[in-house]
C-alpha positions as CSV (number, residue, x, y, z in Angstrom):
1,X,0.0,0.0,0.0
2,X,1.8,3.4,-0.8
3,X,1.4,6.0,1.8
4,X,2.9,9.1,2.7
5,X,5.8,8.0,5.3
6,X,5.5,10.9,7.4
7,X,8.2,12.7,9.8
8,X,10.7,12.2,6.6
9,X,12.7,15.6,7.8
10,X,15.1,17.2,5.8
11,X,16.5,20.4,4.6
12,X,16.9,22.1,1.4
13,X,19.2,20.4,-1.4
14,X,22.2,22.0,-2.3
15,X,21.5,23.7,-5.6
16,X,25.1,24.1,-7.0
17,X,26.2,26.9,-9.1
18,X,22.9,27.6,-11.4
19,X,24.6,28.4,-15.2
20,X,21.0,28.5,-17.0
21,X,18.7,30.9,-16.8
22,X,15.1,28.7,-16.0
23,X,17.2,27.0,-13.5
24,X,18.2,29.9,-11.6
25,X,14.8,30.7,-11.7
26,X,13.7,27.3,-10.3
27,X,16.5,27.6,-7.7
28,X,15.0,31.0,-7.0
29,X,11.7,30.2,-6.6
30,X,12.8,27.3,-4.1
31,X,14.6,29.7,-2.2
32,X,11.7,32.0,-2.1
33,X,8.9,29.5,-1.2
34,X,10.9,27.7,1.0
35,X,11.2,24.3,-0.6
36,X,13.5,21.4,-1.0
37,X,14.5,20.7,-4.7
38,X,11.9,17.0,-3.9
39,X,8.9,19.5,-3.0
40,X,10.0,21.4,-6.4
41,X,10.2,18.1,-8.5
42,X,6.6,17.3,-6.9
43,X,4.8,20.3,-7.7
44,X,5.9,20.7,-11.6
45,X,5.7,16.5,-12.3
46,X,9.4,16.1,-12.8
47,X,12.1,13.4,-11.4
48,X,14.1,15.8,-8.0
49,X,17.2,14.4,-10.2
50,X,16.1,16.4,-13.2
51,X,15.3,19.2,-11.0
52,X,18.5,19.2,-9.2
53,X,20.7,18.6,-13.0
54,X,18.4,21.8,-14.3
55,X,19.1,24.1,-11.7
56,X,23.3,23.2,-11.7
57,X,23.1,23.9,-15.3
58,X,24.1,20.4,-16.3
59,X,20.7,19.6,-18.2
60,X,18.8,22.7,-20.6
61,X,15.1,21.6,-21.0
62,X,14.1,22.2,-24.7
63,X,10.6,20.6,-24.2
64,X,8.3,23.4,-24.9
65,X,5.4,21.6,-23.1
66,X,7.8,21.5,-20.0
67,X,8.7,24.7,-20.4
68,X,4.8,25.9,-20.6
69,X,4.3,23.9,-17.7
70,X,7.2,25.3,-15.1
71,X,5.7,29.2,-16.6
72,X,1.7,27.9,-15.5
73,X,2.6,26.1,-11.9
74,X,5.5,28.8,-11.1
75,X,3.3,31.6,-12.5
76,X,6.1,33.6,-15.0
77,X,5.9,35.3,-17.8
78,X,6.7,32.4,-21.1
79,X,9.6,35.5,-22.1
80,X,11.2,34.4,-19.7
81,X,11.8,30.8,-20.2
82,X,12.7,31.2,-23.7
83,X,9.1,31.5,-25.4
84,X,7.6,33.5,-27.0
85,X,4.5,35.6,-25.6
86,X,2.4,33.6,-28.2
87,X,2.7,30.3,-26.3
88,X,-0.2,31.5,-24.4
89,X,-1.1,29.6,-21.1
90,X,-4.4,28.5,-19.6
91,X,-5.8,31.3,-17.8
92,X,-3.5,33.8,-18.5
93,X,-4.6,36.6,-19.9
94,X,-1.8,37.9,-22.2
95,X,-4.0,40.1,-25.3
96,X,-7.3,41.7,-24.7
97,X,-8.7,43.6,-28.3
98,X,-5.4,42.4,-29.8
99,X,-3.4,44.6,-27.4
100,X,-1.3,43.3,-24.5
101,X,-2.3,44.7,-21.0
102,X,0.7,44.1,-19.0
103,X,-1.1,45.5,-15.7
104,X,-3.8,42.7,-16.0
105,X,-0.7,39.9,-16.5
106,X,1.3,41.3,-13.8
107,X,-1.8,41.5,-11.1
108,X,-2.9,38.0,-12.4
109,X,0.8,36.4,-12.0
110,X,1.5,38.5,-8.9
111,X,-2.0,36.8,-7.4
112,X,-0.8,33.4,-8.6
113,X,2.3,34.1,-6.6
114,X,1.0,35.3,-3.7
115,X,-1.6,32.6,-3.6
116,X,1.3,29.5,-4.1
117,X,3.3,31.0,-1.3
118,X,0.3,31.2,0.9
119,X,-0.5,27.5,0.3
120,X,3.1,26.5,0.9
121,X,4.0,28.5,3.9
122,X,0.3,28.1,5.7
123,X,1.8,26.8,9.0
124,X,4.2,29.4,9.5
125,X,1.5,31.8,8.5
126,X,-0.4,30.8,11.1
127,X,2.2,31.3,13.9
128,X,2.3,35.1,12.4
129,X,-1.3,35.6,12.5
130,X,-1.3,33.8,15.8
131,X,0.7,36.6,17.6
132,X,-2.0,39.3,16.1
133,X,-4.5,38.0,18.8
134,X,-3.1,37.9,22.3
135,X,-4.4,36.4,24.6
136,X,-6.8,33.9,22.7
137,X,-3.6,32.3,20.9
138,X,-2.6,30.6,23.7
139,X,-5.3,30.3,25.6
140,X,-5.1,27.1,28.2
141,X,-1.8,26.6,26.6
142,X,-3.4,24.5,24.2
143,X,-0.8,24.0,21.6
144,X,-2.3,25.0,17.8
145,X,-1.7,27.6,16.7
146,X,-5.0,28.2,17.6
147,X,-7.7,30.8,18.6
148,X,-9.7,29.6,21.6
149,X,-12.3,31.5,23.4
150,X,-12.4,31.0,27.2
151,X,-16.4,30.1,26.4
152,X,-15.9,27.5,23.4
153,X,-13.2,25.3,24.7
154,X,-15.1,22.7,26.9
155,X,-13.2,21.5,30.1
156,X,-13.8,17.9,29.3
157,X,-14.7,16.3,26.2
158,X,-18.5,16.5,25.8
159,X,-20.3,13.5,23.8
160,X,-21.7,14.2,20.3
161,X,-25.1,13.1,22.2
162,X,-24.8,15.6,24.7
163,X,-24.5,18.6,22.2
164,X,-27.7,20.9,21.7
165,X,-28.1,21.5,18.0
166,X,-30.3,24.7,17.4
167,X,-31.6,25.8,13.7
168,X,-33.1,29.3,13.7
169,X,-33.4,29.7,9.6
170,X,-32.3,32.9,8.2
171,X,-30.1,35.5,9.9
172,X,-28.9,39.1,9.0
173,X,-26.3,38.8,6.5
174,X,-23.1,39.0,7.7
175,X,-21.1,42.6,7.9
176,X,-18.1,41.7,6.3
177,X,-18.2,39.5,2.9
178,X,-14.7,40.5,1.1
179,X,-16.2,42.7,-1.7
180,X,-15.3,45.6,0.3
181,X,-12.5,48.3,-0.9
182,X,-10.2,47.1,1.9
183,X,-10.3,43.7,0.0
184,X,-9.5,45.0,-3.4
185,X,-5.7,44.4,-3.4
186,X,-6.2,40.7,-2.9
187,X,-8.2,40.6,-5.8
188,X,-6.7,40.9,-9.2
189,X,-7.6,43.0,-12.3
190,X,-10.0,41.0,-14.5
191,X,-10.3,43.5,-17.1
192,X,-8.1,46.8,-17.1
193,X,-10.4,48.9,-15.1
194,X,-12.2,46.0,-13.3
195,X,-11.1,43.5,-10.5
196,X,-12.3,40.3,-9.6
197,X,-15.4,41.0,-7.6
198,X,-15.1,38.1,-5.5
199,X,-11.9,36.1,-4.0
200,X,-13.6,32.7,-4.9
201,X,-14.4,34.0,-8.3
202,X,-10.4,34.1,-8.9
203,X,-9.7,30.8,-7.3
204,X,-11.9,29.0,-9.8
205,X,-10.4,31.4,-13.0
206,X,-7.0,31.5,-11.8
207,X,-6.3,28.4,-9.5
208,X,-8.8,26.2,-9.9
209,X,-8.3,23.4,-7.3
210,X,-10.2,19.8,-8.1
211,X,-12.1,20.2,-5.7
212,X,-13.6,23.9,-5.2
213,X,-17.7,24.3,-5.4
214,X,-20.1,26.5,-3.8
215,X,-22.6,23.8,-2.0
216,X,-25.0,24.7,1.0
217,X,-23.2,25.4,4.5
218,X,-24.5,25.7,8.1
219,X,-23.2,28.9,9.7
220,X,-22.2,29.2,13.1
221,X,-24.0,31.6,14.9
222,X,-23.7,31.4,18.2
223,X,-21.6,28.8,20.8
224,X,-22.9,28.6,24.5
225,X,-21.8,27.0,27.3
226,X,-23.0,28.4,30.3
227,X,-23.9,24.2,31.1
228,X,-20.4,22.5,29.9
229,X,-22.0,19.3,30.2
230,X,-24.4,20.6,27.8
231,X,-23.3,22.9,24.9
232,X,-25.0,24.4,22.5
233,X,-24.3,25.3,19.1
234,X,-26.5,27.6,16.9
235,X,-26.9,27.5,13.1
236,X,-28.1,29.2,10.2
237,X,-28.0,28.3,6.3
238,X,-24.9,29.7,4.4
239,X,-22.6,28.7,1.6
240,X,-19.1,27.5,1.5
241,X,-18.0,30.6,-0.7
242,X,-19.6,32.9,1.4
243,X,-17.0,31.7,3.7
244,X,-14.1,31.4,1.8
245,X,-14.4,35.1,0.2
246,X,-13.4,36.1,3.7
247,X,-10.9,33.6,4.9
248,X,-9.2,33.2,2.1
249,X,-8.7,36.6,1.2
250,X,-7.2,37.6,5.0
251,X,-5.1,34.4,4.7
252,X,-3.9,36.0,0.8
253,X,-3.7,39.5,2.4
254,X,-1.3,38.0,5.4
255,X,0.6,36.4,2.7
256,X,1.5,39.1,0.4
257,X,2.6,40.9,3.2
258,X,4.7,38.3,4.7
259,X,6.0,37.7,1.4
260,X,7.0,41.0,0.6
261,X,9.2,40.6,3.7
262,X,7.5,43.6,5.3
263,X,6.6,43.3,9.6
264,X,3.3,41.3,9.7
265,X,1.3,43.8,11.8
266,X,-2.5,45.3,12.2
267,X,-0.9,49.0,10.1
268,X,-0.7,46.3,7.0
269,X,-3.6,44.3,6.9
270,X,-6.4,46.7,6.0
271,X,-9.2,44.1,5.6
272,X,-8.2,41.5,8.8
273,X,-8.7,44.9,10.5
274,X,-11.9,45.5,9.0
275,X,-13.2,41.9,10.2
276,X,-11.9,43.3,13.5
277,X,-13.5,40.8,16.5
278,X,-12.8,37.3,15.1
279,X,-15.1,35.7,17.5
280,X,-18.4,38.2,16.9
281,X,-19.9,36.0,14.6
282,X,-22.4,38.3,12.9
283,X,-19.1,39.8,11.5
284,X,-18.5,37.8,8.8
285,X,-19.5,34.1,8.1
286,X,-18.3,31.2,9.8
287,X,-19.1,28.2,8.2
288,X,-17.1,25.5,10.6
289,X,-15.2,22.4,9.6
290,X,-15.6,19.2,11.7
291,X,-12.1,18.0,12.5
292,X,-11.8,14.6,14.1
293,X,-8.9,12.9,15.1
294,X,-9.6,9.4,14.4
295,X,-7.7,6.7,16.9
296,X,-7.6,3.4,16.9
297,X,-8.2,2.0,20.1
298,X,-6.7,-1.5,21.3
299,X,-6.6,-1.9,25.0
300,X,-5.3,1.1,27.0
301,X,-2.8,2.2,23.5
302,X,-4.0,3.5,20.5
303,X,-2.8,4.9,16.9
304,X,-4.1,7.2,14.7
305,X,-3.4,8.5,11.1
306,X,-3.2,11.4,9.6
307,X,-3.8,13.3,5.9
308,X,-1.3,14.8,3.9
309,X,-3.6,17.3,2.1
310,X,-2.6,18.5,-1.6
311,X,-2.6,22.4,-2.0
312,X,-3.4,21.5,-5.5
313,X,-6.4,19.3,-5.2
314,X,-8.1,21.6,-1.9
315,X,-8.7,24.9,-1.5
316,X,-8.0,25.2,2.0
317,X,-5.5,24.2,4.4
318,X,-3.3,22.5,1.6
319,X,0.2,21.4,1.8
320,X,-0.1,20.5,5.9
321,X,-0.9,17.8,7.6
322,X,-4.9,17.5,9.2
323,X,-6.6,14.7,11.3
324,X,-8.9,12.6,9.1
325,X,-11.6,13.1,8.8
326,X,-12.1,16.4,8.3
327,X,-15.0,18.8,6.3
328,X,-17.3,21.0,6.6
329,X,-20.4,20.8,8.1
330,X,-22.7,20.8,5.3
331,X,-25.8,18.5,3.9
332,X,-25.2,16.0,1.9
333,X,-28.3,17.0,-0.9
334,X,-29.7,20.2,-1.8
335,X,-33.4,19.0,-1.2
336,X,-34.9,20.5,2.1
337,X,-35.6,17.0,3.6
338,X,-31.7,16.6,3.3
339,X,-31.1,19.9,4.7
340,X,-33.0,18.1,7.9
341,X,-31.7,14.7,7.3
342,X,-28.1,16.0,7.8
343,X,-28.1,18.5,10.1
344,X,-26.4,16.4,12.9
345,X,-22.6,16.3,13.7
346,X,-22.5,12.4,13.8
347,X,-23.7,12.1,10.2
348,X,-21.2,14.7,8.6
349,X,-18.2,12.9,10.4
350,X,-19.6,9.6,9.3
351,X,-19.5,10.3,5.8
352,X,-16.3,12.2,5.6
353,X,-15.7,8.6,6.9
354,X,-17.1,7.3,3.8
355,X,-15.5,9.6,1.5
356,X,-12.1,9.7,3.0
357,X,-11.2,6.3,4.5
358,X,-13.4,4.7,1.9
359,X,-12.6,6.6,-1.0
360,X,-16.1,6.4,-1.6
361,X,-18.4,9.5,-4.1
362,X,-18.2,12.3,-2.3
363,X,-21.7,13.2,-1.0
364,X,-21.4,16.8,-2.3
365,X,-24.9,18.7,-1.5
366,X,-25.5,18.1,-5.5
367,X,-28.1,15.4,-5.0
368,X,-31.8,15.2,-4.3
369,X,-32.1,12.5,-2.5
370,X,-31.4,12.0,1.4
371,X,-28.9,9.4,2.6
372,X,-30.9,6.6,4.7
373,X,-27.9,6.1,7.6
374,X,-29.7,3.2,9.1
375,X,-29.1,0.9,6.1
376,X,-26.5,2.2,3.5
377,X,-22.7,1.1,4.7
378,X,-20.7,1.8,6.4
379,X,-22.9,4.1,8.0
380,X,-24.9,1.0,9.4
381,X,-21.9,-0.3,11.0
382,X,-20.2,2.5,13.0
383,X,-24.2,3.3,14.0
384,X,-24.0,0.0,15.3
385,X,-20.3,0.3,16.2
386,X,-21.4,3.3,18.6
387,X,-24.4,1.6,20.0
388,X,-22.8,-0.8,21.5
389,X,-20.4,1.3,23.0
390,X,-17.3,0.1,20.7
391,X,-16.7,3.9,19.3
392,X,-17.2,7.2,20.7
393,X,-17.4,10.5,19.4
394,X,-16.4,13.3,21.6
395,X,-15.9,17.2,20.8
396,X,-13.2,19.7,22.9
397,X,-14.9,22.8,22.0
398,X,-15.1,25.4,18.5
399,X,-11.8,27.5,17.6
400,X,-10.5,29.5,14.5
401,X,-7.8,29.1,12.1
402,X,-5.6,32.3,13.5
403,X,-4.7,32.6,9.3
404,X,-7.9,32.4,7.8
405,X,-10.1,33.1,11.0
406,X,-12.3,29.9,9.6
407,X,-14.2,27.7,12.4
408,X,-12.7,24.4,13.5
409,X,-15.0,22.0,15.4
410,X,-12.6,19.6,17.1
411,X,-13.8,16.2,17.7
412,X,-12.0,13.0,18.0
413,X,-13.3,9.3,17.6
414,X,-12.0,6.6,19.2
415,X,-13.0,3.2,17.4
416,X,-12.3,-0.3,18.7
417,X,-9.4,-2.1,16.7
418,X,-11.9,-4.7,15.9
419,X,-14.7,-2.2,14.4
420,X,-11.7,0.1,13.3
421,X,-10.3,-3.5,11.0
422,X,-14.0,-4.9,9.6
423,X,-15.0,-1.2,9.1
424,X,-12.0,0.2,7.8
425,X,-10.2,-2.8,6.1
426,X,-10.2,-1.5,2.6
427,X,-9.2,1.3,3.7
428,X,-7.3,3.4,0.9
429,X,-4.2,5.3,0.8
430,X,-5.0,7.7,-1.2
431,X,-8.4,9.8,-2.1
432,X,-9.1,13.3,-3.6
433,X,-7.6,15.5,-1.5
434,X,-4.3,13.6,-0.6
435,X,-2.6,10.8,0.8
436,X,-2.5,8.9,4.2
437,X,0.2,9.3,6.6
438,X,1.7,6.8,8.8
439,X,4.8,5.6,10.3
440,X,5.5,3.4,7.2
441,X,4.3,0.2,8.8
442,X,0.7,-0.2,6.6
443,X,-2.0,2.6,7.3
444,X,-4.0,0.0,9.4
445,X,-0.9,0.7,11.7
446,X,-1.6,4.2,12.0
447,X,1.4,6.2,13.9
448,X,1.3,4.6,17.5
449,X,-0.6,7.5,19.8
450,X,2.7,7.9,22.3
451,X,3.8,11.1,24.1
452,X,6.9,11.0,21.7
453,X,5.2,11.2,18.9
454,X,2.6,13.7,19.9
455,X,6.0,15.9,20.9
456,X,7.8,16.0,17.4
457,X,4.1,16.1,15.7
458,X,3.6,19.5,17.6
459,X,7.1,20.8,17.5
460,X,8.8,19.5,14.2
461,X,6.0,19.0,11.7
462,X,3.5,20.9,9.2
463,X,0.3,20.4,11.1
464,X,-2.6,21.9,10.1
465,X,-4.0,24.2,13.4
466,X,-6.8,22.5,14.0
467,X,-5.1,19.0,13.6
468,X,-2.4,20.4,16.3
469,X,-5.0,21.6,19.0
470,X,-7.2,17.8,18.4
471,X,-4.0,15.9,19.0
472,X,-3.4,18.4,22.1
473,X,-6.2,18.3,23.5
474,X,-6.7,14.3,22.6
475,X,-3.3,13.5,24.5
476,X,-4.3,15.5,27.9
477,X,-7.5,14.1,27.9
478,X,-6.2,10.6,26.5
479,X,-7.7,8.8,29.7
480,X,-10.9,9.7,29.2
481,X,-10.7,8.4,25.7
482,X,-9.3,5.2,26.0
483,X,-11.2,4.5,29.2
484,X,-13.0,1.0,28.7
């Protein structure tokens, strides 16, 4: 089975003496983005030896497709790999009425740019926007980064079934939703006089990630818990872009800044200051992500595997590591019976179970039809599974993404090795969004859950924050988890 063998370490490759123009641009670009000449090979679809041969000057590439390919991924003008500016690339707007507009290419390619470092440095971005919020960054000393309200951070792990779910329809639309003027410079010119009136809108023109579609959301509205035995969570309907218009666009803003190499402070981030209170909630909209660290429980030890997500195929919180499963907390059909059907945490964990254990179709919010979770597998079997008291779901509280401000629902299941094996045991290593990640041994093996790993996990690795603040708050609470 080929899965990601995680905790591989490693620095950057030495580069040589670069004699060839496009390879001092890829060992530029490296340098820039912080990547080893391996992450370089990965993104453009070459061999790292052909990489590393480019960039010393002892191979010229003379393929024109390769060379369309590095100017596309690595966002550069085709002049400047040797073609000519009618080897036109997807997306790239290089002639408008016959006439080139430089000032549309450059905003287009500098977006481009600003949007791959984003996705490639998201983790230390994170840590930046992190410090912006004291106080709520390191709050409890939960380990993230994170931002934790003192009311959404339960003091013991609270069972899905002990969660008050409350649906109150419509709601006031949110303050903030990125089209303002303080959002402008994150989007790019689409014509010469007109810019991209939405963040998403560029994503899907510009990016356009495998998975990226606007499907029905549930919005968080409020989070209470006065009665921590009890919480209660409070909805309304929303969509996913709604969502990402904002959080993306303060995660690009953060970005372009950062990689501009100027201070990361409030003076230079007009529109995160504009969202101002990241945990009023009528703001801007927060549709949350369920995150659930998934372990596999065998006596008093467990493991648990992770998911090496691929900035290419997701929108968000690419090129880290995250606890599987994790998605949003959406329905699963666009009928209003499914609306109903699926407005329950339990179900939306159990088929991100489906989809990204299984590699089963994803249930997207395109259909019409409800999903009957009594009968279809394997939703019949960790029903039964949980039942019997041979898995349990618990939740730690709500947080945000300190980079993108998003929600983060963090949950983690612990699943009897028995159930975890018959349910699981085609489990794949690979679905749409990326690959599994174990400690080599098979990805029924998981990575054993031991204080040593937890440590370098937290300290040495590219963990998404919510996945960092699950396997925090799953170790000090790891008793209460893997009590029989």
């Amino acid at each position: 089975m080929a899965t990601t063998r995680w905790l591989q370490g490693g620095g950057h490759a030495s580069t040589g003496t670069a004699t060839h123009r496009v390879g001092e641009l890829l060992s530029e670009y490296r340098t820039t983005h912080g990547l080893t000449q391996a992450d370089l090979a990965s993104l453009l679809g070459f061999d790292q030896s052909y990489v590393s041969k480019v960039e010393s000057g002892r191979r010229q590439i003379r393929d024109l497709d390769a060379l369309r390919r590095i100017a596309e991924v690595l966002v550069v003008a085709p002049e400047d790999l040797g073609l000519s500016r009618d080897s036109e690339l997807p997306n790239e707007t290089w002639e408008i009425d016959g006439v080139a507009d430089a000032a549309i290419t450059r905003s287009q390619r500098q977006w481009r740019s600003t949007r791959e470092h984003l996705n490639h440095s998201r983790v230390q971005l994170a840590r930046e926007a992190a410090q912006l919020y004291d106080g709520f960054s390191t709050h409890d000393g939960v380990r993230g980064p994170i931002l934790l309200h003192p009311d959404w951070l339960f003091p013991e792990p609270v069972d899905f079934d002990q969660i008050d779910l409350r649906w109150i329809g419509a709601t006031p639309s949110p303050v903030v939703t990125g089209a303002e003027p303080e959002a402008e410079l994150v989007r790019p010119l689409r014509s010469a006089d007109v810019r991209y009136h939405r963040y998403t809108r560029a994503i899907r023109d510009l990016y356009q990630p495998t998975l990226f579609e606007s499907r029905a959301s549930f919005r968080l509205i409020d989070v209470e818990s006065s009665n921590p035995a009890a919480p209660r969570l409070t909805f309304s309907p929303s969509t996913y872009f709604e969502m990402v218009d904002v959080c993306e666009a303060a995660a690009h803003e953060l970005a372009a800044v950062h990689m501009a190499r100027r201070r990361v402070g409030w003076p230079a981030l007009s529109f995160r200051r504009l969202i101002g209170d990241p945990f009023d909630l009528a703001r801007r909209c927060v549709a949350p992500a369920i995150n659930t660290l998934t372990i596999r429980r065998d006596g008093r030890s467990g493991s648990f595997i992770l998911h090496d997500r691929n900035s290419s195929q997701v929108a968000v919180a690419g090129g880290m590591y995250h606890v599987m499963p994790a998605g949003m907390f959406q329905p699963s059909s666009i009928s209003s019976s499914g609306e109903v059907n699926d407005f329950d945490l339990w179900r939306n964990v159990m088929r991100e179970f489906s989809e990204e254990f299984l590699g089963n179709p994803e249930h997207d919010g395109s259909g019409a039809d409800s999903i009957d979770y009594d009968s279809v597998e394997p939703f019949r079997s960790l029903n039964a599974a949980r039942r019997a008291g041979k898995l349990r779901i618990m939740c730690f509280g709500v947080g945000l993404d300190p980079l993108t401000l998003c929600g983060e629902i963090l949950t983690a299941a612990v699943i009897d090795a028995d159930v975890f094996d018959d349910v699981f045991r085609e489990l794949v290593s690979a679905n749409a969004e990326g690959t599994i990640v174990t400690t080599g041994d098979g990805a029924t093996a998981g990575i054993p859950f031991e204080h040593r790993n937890v440590e370098r996990l937290l300290t040495s690795e590219p963990l998404a924050p919510a996945a960092a603040a699950c396997l925090d708050l799953a170790w000090r609470h790891r008793d209460v988890l893997l009590a029989a």
